[in-house]
C-alpha positions in Angstrom: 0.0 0.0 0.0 1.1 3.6 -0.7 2.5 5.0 2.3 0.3 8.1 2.2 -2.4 6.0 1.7 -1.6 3.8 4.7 -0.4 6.8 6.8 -3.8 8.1 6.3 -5.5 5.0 7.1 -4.1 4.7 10.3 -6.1 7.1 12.1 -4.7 7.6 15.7 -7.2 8.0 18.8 -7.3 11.0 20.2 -5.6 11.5 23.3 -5.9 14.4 25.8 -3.9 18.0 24.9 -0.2 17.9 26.3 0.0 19.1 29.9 2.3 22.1 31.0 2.6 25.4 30.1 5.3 27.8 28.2 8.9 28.6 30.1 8.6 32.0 31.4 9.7 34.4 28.6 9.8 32.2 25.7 7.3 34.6 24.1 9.5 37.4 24.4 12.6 35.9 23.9 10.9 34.4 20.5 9.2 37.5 19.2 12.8 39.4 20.6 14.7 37.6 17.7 12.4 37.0 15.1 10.9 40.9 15.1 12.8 42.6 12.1 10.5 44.8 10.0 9.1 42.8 7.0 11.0 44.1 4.0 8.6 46.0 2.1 7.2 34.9 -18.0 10.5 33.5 -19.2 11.7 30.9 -21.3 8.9 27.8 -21.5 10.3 24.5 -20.8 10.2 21.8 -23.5 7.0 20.0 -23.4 8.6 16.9 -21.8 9.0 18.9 -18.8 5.9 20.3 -19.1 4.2 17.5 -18.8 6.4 16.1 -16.1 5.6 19.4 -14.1 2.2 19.2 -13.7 2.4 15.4 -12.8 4.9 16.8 -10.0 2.9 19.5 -8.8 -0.2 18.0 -7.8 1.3 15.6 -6.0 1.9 18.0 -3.5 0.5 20.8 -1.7 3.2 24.0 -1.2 5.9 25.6 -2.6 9.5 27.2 -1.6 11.7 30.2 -3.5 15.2 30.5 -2.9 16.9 28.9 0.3 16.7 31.2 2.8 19.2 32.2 5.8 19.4 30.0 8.8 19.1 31.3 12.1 22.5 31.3 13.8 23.6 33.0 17.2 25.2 35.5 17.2 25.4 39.0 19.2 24.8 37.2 22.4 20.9 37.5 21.3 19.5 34.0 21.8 18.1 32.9 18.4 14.1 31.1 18.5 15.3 27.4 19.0 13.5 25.5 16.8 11.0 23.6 19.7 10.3 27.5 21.0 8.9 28.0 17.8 6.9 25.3 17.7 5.4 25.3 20.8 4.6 29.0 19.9 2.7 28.0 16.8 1.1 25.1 18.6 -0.1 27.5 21.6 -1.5 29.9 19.0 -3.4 26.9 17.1 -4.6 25.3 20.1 -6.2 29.2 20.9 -8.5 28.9 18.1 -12.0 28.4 18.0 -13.7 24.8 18.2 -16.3 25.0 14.9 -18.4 22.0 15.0 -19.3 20.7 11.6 -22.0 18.3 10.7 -22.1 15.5 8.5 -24.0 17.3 5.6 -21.7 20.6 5.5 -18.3 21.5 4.1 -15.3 22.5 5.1 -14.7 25.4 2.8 -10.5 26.4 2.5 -9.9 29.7 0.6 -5.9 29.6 -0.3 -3.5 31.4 -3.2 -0.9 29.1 -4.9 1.8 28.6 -7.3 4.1 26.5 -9.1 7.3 27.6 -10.6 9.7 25.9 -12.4 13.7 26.5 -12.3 15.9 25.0 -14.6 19.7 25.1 -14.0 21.4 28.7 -13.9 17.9 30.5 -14.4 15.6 32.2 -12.4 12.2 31.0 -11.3 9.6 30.8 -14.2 5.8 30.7 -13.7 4.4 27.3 -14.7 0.6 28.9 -15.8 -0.8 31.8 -15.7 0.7 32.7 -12.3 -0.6 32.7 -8.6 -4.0 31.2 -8.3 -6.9 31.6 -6.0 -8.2 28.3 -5.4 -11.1 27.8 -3.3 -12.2 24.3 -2.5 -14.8 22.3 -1.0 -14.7 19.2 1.2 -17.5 17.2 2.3 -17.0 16.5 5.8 -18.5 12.9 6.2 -16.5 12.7 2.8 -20.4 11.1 1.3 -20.7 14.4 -0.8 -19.2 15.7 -3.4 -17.0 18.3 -3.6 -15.8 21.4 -5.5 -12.4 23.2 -6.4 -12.4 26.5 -8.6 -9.6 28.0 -9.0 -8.9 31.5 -11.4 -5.6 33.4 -11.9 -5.1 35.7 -8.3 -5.2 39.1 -10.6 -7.8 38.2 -12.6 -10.4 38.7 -10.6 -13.3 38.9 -13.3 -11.5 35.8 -15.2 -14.0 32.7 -15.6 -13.6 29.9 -12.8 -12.2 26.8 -13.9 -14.2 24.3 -11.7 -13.1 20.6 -10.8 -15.7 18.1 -9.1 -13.7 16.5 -6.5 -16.2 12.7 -5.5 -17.2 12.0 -2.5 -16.5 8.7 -0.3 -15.9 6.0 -3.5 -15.5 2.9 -2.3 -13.8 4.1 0.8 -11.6 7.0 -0.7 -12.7 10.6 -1.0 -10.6 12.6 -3.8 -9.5 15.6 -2.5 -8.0 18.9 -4.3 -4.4 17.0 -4.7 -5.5 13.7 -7.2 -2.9 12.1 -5.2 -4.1 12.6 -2.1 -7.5 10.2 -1.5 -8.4 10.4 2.3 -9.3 6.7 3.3 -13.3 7.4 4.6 -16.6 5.6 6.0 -20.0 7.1 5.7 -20.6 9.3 8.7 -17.3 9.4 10.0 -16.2 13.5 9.8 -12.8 14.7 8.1 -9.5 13.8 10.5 -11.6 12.2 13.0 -9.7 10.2 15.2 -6.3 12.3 14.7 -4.3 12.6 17.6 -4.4 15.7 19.4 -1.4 15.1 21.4 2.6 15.9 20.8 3.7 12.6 21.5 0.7 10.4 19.6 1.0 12.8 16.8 4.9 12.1 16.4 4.3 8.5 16.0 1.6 8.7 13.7 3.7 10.8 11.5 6.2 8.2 11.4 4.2 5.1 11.1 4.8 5.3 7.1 8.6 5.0 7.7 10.9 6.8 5.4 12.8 8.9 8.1 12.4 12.3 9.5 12.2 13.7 6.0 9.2 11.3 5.6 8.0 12.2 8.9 8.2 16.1 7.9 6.5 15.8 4.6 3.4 13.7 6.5 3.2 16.6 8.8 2.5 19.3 5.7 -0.4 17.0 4.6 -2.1 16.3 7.9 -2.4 19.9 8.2 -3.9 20.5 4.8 -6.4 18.0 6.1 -7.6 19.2 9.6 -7.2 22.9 8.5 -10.8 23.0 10.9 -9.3 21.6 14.0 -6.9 23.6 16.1 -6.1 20.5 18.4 -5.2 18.6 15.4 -3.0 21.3 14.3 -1.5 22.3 17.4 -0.6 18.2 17.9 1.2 18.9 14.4 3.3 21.8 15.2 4.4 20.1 18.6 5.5 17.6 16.9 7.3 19.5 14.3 9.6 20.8 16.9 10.9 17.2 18.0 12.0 16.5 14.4 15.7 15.6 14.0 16.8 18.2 11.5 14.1 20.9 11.8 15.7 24.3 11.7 14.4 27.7 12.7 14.6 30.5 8.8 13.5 34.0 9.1 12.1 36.2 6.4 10.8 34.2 4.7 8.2 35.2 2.7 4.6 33.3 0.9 3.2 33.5 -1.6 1.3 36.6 -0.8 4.0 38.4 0.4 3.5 38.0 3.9 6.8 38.0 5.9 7.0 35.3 8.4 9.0 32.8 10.4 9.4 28.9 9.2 10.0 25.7 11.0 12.1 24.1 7.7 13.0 20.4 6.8 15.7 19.8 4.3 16.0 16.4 2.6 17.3 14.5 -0.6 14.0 14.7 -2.6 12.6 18.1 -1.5 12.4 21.1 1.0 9.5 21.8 2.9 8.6 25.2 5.1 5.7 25.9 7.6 5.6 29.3 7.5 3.9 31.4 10.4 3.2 34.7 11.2 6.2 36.4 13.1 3.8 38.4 15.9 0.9 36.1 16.2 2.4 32.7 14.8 -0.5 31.7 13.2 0.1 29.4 10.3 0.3 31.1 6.8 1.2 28.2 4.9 3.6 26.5 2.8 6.5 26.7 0.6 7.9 23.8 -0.9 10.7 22.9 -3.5 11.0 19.7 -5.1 14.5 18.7 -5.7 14.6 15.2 -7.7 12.0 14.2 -10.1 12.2 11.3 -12.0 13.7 11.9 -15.8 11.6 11.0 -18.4 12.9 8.3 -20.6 12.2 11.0 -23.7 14.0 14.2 -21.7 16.7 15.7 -23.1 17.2 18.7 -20.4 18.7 18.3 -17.0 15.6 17.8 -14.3 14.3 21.3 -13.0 13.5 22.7 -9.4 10.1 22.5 -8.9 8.8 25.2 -7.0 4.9 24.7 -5.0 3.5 27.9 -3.2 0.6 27.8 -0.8 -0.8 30.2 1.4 -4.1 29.6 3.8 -6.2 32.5 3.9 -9.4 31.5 5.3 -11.0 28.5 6.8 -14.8 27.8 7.5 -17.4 25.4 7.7 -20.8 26.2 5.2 -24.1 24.2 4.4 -23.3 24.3 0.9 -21.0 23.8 -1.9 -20.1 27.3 -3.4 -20.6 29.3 0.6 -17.7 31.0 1.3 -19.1 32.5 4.8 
């Protein structure tokens, strides 16, 4: 079984929220070194590439641009350690408000994305027609179906381009990413059963194996699924922080423009950022680069960057497919 698939599948129960409360000063310390004022087409690919992009990119939900600077000491300022900032974020999700959904609505997820494309000694390219604001529904006992629509971010009177994303089929439900089914059982609510604790959530990320890398990556799609519960995604960002390799970047910027701080992940096959707000750290979203794709038999060019932008912008639960509100 795919590992996703079987990650997925292997709902956790959920446990009570982690005990214990933030060292005295974190917050300050945190916002202290992370404050710094927000600084205020090309060549097309061959169609090889093309075509190997956009089997890439919606495999995957996020995006990165260039690498940006790790945090280092220095100054004799202590630097955000990398489980500060996660139990920061996971304080801040764990804050927000409970919305109970029943089985006949959708969760509604409002988000701009974009995928780029860098070939070797070039600067990013824009795969399409640029950033896109995607707006997608998702039945919540995943027995209805759903909708995505997505138009180019600045054109707003630009024609939809809508997708019908099916309901619970024979125990999947499609979501926006065709990759991505959700294992599902009539009347059983989206992420039910995900653990809502540091320690349970770790080992759930895990279970597919593949390594801390792995274990990273898992995380970025569990919170594209529960993007409606804050215990969920506070159990995510906990976990986050207890991640071998997981460093601390600052200004870094999504796909918006919003200026942030990221919990960051670094492996062979790609590069994954949570990116959060650097007052509030609430979750913005995520950038992602894709470092090794599989050559086509037929490519004559060396393999590209692929470059996967997505930032949240607004969450709710409506009675109907097309409610935004």
């Amino acid at each position: 079984m795919d590992p996703d698939l079987r990650l997925l599948r292997e709902l956790g129960d959920q446990l009570g929220p982690p005990a214990g409360q933030l060292p005295a000063g974190l917050r300050h310390r945190v916002l202290s070194a992370t404050g710094r004022t927000p600084h205020p087409r090309r060549r097309a690919w061959s169609r090889v590439w093309q075509s190997a992009l956009v089997s890439a990119a919606t495999a995957a939900v996020a995006a990165a641009i260039a690498v940006p600077v790790v945090i280092t000491r220095s100054g004799g300022d202590r630097p955000p350690e990398t489980a500060e900032v996660a139990q920061l974020a996971a304080e801040r999700a764990a804050a927000g408000a409970v919305v109970s959904a029943l089985p006949g609505q959708f969760v509604y997820i409002e988000s701009v994305m974009r995928y780029l494309t860098v070939q070797h000694g070039q600067a990013p390219s824009a795969a399409d027609e640029g950033p896109l604001v995607v707006r997608e529904w998702r039945s919540v006992d995943g027995t209805r179906d759903g909708l995505v629509r997505r138009r180019p971010l600045d054109q707003p009177q630009a024609a939809w381009h809508d997708e019908t994303v099916a309901g619970c089929r024979d125990g999947y439900q499609s979501t926006a990413v065709p990759q991505w089914r959700v294992p599902c059982a009539s009347g059983s609510s989206v992420g039910a059963g995900l653990p809502v604790d540091a320690d349970a959530m770790l080992a759930y990320l895990r279970r597919s194996g593949g390594g801390d890398d792995q274990a990273f990556d898992n995380a970025a799609r569990v919170l594209y699924l529960s993007q409606h519960t804050p215990a969920v995604q506070a159990a995510v960002f906990a976990a986050v922080g207890r991640i071998p390799g997981v460093s601390v970047r600052r200004d870094v910027v999504d796909v918006t423009g919003r200026s942030g701080v990221a919990l960051a992940y670094r492996g062979p096959d790609a590069e994954t950022e949570l990116i959060f707000d650097r007052t509030t750290f609430a979750y913005l979203g995520v950038n992602r680069t894709l470092l090794r794709l599989t050559l086509p038999n037929q490519a004559t060019e060396p393999a590209p960057r692929i470059l996967i932008r997505q930032a949240v912008e607004h969450v709710a639960i409506v009675d109907s497919v097309g409610s935004v509100r």
